[in-house]
C-alpha positions in Angstrom: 88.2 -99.7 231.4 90.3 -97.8 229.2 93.8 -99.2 230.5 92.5 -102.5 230.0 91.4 -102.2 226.5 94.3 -102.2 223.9 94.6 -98.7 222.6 93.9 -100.2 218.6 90.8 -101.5 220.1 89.6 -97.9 221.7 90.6 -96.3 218.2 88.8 -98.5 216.2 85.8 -98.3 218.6 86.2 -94.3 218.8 86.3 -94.2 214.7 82.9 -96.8 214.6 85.2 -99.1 213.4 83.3 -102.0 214.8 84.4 -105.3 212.8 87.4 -106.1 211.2 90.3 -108.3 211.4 94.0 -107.7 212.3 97.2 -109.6 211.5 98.9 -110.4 214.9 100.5 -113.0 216.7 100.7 -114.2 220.4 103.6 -114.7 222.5 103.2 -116.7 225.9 106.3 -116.3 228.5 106.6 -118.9 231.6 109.5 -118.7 234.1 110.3 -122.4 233.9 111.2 -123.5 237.7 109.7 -120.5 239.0 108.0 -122.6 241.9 110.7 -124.3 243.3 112.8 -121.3 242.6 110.4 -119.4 244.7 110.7 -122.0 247.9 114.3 -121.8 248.1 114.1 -117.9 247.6 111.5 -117.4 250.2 113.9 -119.2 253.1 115.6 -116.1 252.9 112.5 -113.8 253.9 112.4 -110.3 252.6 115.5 -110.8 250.8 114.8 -113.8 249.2 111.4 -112.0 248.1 113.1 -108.9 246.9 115.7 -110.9 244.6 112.7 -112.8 243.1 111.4 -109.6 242.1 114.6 -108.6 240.5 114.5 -112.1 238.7 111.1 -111.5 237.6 111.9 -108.0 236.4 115.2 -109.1 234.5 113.6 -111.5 232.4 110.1 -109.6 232.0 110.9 -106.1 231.6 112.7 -106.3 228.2 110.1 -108.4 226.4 106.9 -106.4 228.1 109.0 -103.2 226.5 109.3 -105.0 222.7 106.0 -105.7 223.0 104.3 -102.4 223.7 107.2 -100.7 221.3 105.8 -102.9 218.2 102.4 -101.9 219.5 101.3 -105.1 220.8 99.9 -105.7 224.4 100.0 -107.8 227.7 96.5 -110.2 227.4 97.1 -111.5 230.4 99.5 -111.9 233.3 99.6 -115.2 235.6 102.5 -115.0 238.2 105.4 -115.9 236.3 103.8 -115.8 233.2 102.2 -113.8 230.9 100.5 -114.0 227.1 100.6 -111.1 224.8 99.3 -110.0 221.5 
């Protein structure tokens, strides 16, 4: 349970801070064309899958790393998508 909880919620829980309010925002991310991008990358096999996971990482990895650096984190992740706080 712990990695799924945000690490603000755990400290707040561990310090009997039970209510409260925090100033955040949310940020959702979709891969626009990822589907059809996906059928014509999967012709190719094992290639085609490993260059969609290099595609997916490319555009992923630097935003998932702003977000966990400003001490946000990922709500939820949904194939080529994801929503974080």
């Amino acid at each position: 349970m712990k990695n799924l909880v945000p690490a603000l919620i755990l400290d707040n829980y561990n310090n009997g801070n039970l209510h409260g309010t925090q100033k955040a925002v949310t940020m959702f991310i979709d891969i626009s064309g990822f589907t059809a991008m996906t059928h014509s990358l999967m012709k190719n096999d094992k290639e085609g899958a490993e260059i969609l996971t290099e595609i997916i990482n490319r555009i992923f990895t630097p935003s998932i790393d702003r977000i966990y650096q400003n001490n946000g984190f990922i709500s939820t992740f949904a194939g080529d998508a994801f929503t974080s706080i």
